[in-house]
C-alpha positions, 0 to 999 in steps of 0.5 A, a space after each residue: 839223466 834228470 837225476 844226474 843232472 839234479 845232483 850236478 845241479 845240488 854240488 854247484 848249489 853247495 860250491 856256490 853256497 861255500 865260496 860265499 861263506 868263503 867270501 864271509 869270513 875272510 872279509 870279517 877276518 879283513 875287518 877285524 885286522 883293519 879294525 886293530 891296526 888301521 882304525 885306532 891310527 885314524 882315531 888318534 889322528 888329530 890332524 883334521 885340518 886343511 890349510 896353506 902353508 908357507 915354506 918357510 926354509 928347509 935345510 939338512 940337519 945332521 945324519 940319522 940312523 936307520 936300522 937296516 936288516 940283510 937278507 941273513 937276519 942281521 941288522 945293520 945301522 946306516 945313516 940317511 940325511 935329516 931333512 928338516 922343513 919349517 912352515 907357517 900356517 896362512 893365517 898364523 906367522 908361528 913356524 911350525 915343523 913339517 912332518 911327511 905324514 902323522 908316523 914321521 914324528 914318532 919315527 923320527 922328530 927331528 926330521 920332516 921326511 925319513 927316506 927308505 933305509 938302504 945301504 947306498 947313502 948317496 942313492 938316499 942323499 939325492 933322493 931326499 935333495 930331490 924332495 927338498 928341491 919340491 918345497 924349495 919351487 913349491 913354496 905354498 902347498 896343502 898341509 894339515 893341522 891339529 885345529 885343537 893345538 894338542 900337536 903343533 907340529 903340521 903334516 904334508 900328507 894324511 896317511 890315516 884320513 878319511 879318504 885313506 880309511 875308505 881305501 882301506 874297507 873298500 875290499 873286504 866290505 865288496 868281498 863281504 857284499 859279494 859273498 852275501 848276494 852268492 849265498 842270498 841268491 842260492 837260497 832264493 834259488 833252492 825256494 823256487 826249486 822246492 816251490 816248484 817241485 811242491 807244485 808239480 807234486 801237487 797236480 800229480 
């Protein structure tokens, strides 16, 4: 029985000790593909900034073309209105182009938000009238700058700022945490076993 109870003991030991290290390398894993995706977006964001802006009008251009792709493999070009928005800084009476967030520009830079590309235009249209009704009754709001002036452009949104990064490494850095304590905690329990089982030997 102690025997059986002593090999029971051992494979929950090695599950425990695998699961960990399980835990390990998935979140190395996370991190390296956080760290060549999201880490180089962060720091080539330069919109550190946070200030006031003015609306200063936001209109339609004319329609854009977004690539859709069907369930068959096939690509299809559709259309989705140009939202443009004009900003001032508060302590700036320039006019600045407003975009979503720092990937709008290089999607799209004639256009301050770029909705999700559907085959339904009108589904589309009154989305992005819906967004444009928001700046018209919001006519200050939070946006972000390049204190520099590399990029005069402004952003609603930091989809790369600090806060976002933390979101990111959340997971995989409680993931790694985690499985390190399974392991830690498996050594220090096998330890006390040999040190006990050395003792027992040694009053015998």
């Amino acid at each position: 029985m102690g025997k059986k109870l002593f090999m029971a003991q051992k494979r929950g030991e090695t599950r425990a000790v695998c699961l960990g290290i399980g835990m390990i390398i998935c979140s190395v894993l996370m991190f390296f593909l956080l760290g060549v995706t999201v880490l180089p977006k962060y720091l080539k964001s330069v919109w550190t900034e946070e200030s006031k802006c003015t609306l200063v009008q936001a209109t339609f251009k004319e329609r854009a073309n977004c690539i859709h792709n069907t369930n068959t493999k096939s690509e299809i070009i559709l259309k989705y209105p140009c939202l443009e928005v004009l900003v001032n800084l508060n302590f700036s009476e320039d006019v600045f182009m407003l975009y979503h967030t720092e990937e709008s520009s290089e999607w799209n830079n004639k256009c301050s938000y770029i909705p999700e590309c559907k085959e339904n235009y009108t589904e589309v249209a009154l989305h992005v009238q819906e967004i444009q009704g928001k700046f018209n009754k919001s006519s200050s709001f939070t946006c972000y700058f390049d204190p520099k002036g590399r990029q005069k452009s402004i952003v609603l949104m930091r989809k790369f700022g600090p806060q976002k990064l933390i979101s990111y490494f959340f997971w995989p850095t409680s993931m790694f945490t985690v499985g390190l304590c399974v392991v830690i905690i498996v050594k220090i329990s096998q330890y006390f076993a040999m040190i006990s089982v050395q003792t027992s030997k040694g009053n015998y």
